[in-house]
NUKOL-14936 format. One line per field, with one value per residue (C-alpha): x, y, z; residue in one letter. Coordinates in pm, whole numbers. Each point is the difference from the previous one (the first is absolute). Layout:
! residues N
X	[X,...]
Y	[Y,...]
Z	[Z,...]
residuo	[A,...]
! end
This chain:
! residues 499
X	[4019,-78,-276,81,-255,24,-218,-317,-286,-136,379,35,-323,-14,227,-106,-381,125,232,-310,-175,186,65,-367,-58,237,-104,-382,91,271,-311,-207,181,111,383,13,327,39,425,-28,-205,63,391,25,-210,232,343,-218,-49,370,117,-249,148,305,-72,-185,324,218,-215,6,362,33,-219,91,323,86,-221,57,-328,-119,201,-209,-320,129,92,-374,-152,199,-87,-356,-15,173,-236,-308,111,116,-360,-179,154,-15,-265,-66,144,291,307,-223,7,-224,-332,-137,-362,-398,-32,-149,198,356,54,215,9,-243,-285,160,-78,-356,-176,80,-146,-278,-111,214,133,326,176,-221,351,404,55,260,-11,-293,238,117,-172,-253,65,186,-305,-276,189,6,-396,-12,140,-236,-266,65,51,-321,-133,134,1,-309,-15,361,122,102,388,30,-147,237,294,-76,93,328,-3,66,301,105,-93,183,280,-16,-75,310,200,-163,48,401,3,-136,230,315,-129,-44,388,153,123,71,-140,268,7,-420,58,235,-223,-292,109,80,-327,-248,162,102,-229,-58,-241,-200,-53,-175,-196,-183,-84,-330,191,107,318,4,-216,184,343,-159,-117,348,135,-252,121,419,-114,-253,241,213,-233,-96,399,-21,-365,-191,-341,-299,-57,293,-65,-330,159,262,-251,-253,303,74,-325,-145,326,-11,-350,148,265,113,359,-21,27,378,21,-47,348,125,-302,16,332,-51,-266,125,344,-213,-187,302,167,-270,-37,96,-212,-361,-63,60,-379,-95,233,-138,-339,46,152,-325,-180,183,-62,-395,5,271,-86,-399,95,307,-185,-364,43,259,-170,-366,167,150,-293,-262,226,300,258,350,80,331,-143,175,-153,263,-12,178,378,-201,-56,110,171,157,343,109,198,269,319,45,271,-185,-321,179,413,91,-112,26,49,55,-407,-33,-114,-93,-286,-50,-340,-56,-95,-229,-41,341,243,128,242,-100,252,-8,-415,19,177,-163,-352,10,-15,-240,-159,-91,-95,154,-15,-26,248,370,209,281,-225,-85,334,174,-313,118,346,-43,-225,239,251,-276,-15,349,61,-311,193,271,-198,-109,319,168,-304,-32,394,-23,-259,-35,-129,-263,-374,66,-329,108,404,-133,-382,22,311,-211,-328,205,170,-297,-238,290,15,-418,108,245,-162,-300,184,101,-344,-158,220,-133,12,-251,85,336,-156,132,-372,-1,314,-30,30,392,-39,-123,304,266,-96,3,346,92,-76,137,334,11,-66,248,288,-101,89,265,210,-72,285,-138,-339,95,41,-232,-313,-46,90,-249,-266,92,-68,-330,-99,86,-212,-346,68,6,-223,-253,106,-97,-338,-117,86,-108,-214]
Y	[-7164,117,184,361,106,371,-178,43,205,65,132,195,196,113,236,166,-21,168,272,104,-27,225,278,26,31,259,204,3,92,319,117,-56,230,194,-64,-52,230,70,-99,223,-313,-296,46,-28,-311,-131,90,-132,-346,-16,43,-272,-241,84,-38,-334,-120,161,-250,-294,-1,-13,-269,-197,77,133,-170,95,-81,313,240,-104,46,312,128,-123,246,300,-42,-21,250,264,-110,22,285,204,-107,144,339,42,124,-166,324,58,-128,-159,-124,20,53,235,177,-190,245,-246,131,-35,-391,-35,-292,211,-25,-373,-112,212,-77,-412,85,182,-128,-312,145,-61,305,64,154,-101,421,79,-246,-230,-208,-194,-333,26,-238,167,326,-323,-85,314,14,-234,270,251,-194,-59,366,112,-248,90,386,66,377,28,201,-197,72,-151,-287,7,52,-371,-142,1,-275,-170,64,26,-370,-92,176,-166,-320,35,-63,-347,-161,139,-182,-296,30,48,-367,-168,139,-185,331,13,196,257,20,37,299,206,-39,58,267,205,-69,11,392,125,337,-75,-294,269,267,-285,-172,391,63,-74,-184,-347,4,-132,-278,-127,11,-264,-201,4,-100,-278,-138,39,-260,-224,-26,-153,-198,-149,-76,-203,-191,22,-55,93,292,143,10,208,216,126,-5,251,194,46,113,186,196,80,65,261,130,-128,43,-279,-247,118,-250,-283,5,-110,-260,-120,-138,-132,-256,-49,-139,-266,-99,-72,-170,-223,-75,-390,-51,-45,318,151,-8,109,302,53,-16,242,258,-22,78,252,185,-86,204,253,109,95,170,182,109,25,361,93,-137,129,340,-99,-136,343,273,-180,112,-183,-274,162,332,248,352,227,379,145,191,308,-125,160,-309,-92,-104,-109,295,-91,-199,-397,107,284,-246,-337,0,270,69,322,-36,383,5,-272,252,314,-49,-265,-155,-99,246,-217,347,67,-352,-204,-194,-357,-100,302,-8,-349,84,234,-121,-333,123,341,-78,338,191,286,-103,239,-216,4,78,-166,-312,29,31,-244,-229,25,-38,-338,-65,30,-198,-305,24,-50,-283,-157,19,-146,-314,-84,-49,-126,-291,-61,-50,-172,-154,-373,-103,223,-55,39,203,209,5,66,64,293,188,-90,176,305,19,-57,249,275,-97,38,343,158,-151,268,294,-57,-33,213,272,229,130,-230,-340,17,-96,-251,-149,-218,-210,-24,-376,38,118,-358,-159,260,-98,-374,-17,273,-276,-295,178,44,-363,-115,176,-82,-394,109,228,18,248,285,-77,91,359,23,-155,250,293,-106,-33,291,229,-226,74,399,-45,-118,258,274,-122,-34,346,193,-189,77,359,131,326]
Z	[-1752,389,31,70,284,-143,-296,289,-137,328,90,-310,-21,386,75,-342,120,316,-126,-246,290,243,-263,-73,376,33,-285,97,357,-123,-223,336,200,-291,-17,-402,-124,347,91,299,159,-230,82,365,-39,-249,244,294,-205,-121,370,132,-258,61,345,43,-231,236,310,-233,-47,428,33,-249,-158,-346,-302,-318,-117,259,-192,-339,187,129,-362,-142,319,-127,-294,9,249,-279,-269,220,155,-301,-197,322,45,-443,-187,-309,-203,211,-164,-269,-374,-266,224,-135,171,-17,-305,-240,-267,154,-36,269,244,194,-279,-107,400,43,-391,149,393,-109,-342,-34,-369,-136,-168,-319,-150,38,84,247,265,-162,-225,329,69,308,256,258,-80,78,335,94,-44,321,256,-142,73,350,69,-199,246,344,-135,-209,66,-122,-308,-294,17,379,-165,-296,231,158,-377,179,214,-273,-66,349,57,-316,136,310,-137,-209,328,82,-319,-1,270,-90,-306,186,157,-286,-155,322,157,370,278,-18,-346,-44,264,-247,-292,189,181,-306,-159,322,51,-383,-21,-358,162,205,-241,-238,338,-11,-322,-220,-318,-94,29,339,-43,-326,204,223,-259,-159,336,30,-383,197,279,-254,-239,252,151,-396,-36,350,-46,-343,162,-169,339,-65,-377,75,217,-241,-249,208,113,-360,-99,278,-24,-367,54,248,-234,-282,74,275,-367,-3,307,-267,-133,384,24,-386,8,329,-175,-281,211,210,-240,-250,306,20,-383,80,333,71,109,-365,-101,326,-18,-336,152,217,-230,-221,348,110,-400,79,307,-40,-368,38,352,-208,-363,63,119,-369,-174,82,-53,-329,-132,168,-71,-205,295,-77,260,102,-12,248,-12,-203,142,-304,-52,34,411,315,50,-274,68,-374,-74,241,-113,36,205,232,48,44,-2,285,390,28,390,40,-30,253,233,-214,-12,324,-158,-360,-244,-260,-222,-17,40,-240,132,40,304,216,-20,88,307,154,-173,113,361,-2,-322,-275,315,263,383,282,220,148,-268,190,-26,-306,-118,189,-163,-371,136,136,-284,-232,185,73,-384,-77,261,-185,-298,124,158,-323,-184,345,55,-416,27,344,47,-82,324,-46,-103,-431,0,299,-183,-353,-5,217,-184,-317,102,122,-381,-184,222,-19,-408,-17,185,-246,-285,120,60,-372,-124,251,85,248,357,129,-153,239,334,166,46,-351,191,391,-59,-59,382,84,-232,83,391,-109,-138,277,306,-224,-88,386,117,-307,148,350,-138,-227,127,399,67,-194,21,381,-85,-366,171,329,-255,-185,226,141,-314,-47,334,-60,-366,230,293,-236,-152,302,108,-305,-47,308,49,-293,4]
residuo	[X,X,X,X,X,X,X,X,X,X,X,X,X,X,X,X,X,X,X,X,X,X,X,X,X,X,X,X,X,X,X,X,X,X,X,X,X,X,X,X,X,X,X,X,X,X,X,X,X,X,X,X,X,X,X,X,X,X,X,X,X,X,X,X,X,X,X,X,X,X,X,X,X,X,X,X,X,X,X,X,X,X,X,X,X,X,X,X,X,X,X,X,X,X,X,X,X,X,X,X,X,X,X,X,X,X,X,X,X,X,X,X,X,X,X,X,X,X,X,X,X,X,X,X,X,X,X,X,X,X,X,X,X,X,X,X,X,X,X,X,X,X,X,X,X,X,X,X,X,X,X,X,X,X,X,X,X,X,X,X,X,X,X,X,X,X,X,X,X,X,X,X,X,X,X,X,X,X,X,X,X,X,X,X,X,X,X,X,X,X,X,X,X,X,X,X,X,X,X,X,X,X,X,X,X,X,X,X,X,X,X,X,X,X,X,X,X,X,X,X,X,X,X,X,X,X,X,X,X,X,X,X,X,X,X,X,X,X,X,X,X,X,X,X,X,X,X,X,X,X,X,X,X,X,X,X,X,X,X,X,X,X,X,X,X,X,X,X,X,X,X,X,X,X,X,X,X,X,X,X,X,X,X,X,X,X,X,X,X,X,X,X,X,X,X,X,X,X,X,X,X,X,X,X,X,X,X,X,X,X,X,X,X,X,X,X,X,X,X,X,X,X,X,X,X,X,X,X,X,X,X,X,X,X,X,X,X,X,X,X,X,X,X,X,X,X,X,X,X,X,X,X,X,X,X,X,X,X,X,X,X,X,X,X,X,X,X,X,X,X,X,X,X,X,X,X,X,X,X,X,X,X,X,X,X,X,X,X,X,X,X,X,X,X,X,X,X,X,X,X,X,X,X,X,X,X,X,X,X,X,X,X,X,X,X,X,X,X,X,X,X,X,X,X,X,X,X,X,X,X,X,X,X,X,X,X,X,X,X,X,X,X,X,X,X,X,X,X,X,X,X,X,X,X,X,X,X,X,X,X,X,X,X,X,X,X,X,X,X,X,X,X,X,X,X,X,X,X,X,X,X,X,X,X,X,X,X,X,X,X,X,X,X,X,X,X,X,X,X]
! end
């Protein structure tokens, strides 16, 4: 097989070297001049960016003509500019989850991070937020350090709020390997745009880029398993088995939910190997499954089971608040929680009430966009956001069974993988509001990754009926890209002129 030059080290670690770079810059220099949680000066600079993109885009295309591969580039600036951005102007417990204060008796991912930066101790309990596995909490001991260092005379929680980063680079990062993994499915210029474009400027992306969890960081390990898995179907080489090995590991050893991701990887080996069964490469396949169990499975357990064997926590445990909660949704109909929108509420109340919904589809709708929280923004914006949320969601829908119908030219991963991960994710989803039903355990932050395959099968339904059907892709395709285009502007204008 051709070597793909994407395979490059040196070209795959860079630009991530440099955005982790840049952000830490950034954040050092707002704490310099004191601009943390500060949107009255972070957002001009974030407009003044957009426009200079926009701009030097604007130049590009005079000098040397339209290139599609601009518009991507384009679509990466924006969005790292949002992410950055956003994590600049928020403080760690603005718009936050499970944090908790440095009160050593919270166990939050406040005490989680601090007990590793300043004592190097793993949780001596599973309580509250304890029972997750540490390594996005150890990554996030790195930024700490740098801004104990350049800040020594600095109080503890401006330290704290540079835990951060991480997820804001993961976020970012998230963008690159889409890219990459748009590549590797055989997807056009034009195509790679629509995906991207939806992904690079879905809100749901910047709220997690600014907050001190994991969730972040294990959505960018799940999209790293999307392109490897891809990459394993084209070339079984023993780099690309380690790679999806260490994806699969350091992402369970993030949160254990990024294991669901084994039931779109899984078959995927299992298929290549069978197909091989009568060539020479059948041992060597088989080879490189038993590597890819040495590397994934210590990264994966060692954290469960350590807690299993100290304090005898289960290895799926999930924290159960009790019927007696605030939250407790339980009491609601199968019918009220999951079988009706009541789309008389879409709007009363604008923002997601986590104390008082139930209803699985109308939270995802609005939740998926704003999160559990209340914004002080446009409320035209803001409205016209869920609306062309919503819609984004249903043409998503609609790409899937279109390109699963469709779609034989297509890339099978890209025609079935991609429908597949967005079933079973959505499946993991309900199965949890079942088992776990309360206020809470409805954000649309345990499944962003059906943004990344709704967007998939959203850019490949529009480049199959480009082929297929040319007359009404004539009128489907600019309406399309029209509403997509509406989606990201909103969704630039309400994230940066919040209050």
């Amino acid at each position: 097989m051709k070597k793909n030059k994407y395979l490059s080290m040196k070209t795959g670690i860079t630009p991530y070297f440099l955005l982790a770079l840049i952000s830490m810059i950034l954040f050092l220099f707002c704490n310099k001049v004191d601009w943390v949680n500060q949107t009255a000066k972070i957002e001009p600079l974030m407009i003044l960016a957009i426009l200079l993109v926009f701009g030097g885009w604007i130049y590009r295309i005079k000098n040397t003509g339209w290139q599609s591969e601009d518009m991507i580039t384009v679509l990466l600036l924006l969005g790292f500019i949002m992410r950055i951005g956003y994590t600049m102007y928020t403080y760690y417990f603005v718009r936050a989850h499970d944090i908790g204060t440095l009160d050593p008796d919270f166990h939050g991912h406040a005490t989680y991070i601090w007990n590793l930066f300043t004592k190097l101790q793993l949780p001596d309990s599973y309580n509250y937020q304890y029972y997750h596995p540490p390594f996005f909490h150890l990554m996030s001991v790195i930024p700490l350090k740098i801004t104990s260092l350049v800040f020594p005379d600095a109080p503890n929680e401006a330290w704290l709020n540079s835990a951060k980063l991480v997820s804001c680079f993961a976020s970012c990062a998230g963008l690159l390997v889409i890219r990459r993994l748009c590549r590797e499915l055989s997807l056009k210029n034009t195509t790679t745009a629509i995906a991207l474009g939806i992904v690079a400027l879905h809100p749901n992306f910047f709220l997690m880029a600014g907050r001190i969890n994991n969730d972040s960081l294990m959505i960018f390990f799940q999209m790293l398993i999307l392109l490897y898995t891809v990459k394993w179907y084209h070339n079984q080489s023993v780099g690309n088995t380690l790679v999806l090995a260490v994806a699969f590991g350091l992402g369970t050893m993030t949160k254990l939910s990024c294991a669901t991701m084994a039931v779109f990887t899984g078959p995927v080996l299992v298929y290549v190997w069978l197909k091989n069964r009568n060539t020479k490469n059948f041992w060597k396949i088989l080879g490189e499954g038993a590597l890819f169990l040495a590397v994934c499975a210590p990264l994966a357990l060692w954290y469960p089971i350590r807690n299993f064997v100290l304090f005898g926590q289960p290895l799926n445990y999930v924290p159960y608040m009790g019927e007696g909660h605030d939250l407790y949704v339980g009491n609601h109909t199968i019918i009220e929680r999951f079988l009706s929108i009541p789309l008389n509420k879409l709007f009363d109340p604008l923002y997601c009430q986590p104390f008082e919904d139930y209803n699985i589809a109308l939270y995802l709708f609005k939740n998926s966009v704003f999160g559990e929280f209340e914004y002080d923004m446009f409320t035209a914006v803001a409205k016209l956001l869920v609306i062309t949320n919503i819609l984004l969601i249903t043409v998503s829908l609609a790409a899937c069974v279109y390109v699963l119908v469709k779609g034989k030219r297509l890339h099978p991963l890209l025609r079935f993988g991609m429908p597949f991960v967005w079933l079973t994710q959505l499946i993991f989803y309900y199965s949890f509001q079942i088992k776990y039903p309360f206020g809470c355990t409805m954000d649309f932050r345990y499944i962003p990754i059906t943004v990344v395959t709704g967007a998939l099968m959203t850019g490949a339904a529009a480049e199959l009926l480009k082929a297929q059907h040319p007359k009404i892709s004539r009128y489907v395709r600019p309406a399309l890209i029209s509403l997509i285009c509406l989606f990201c502007g909103l969704s630039i204008t309400a994230f940066c002129t919040l209050k």
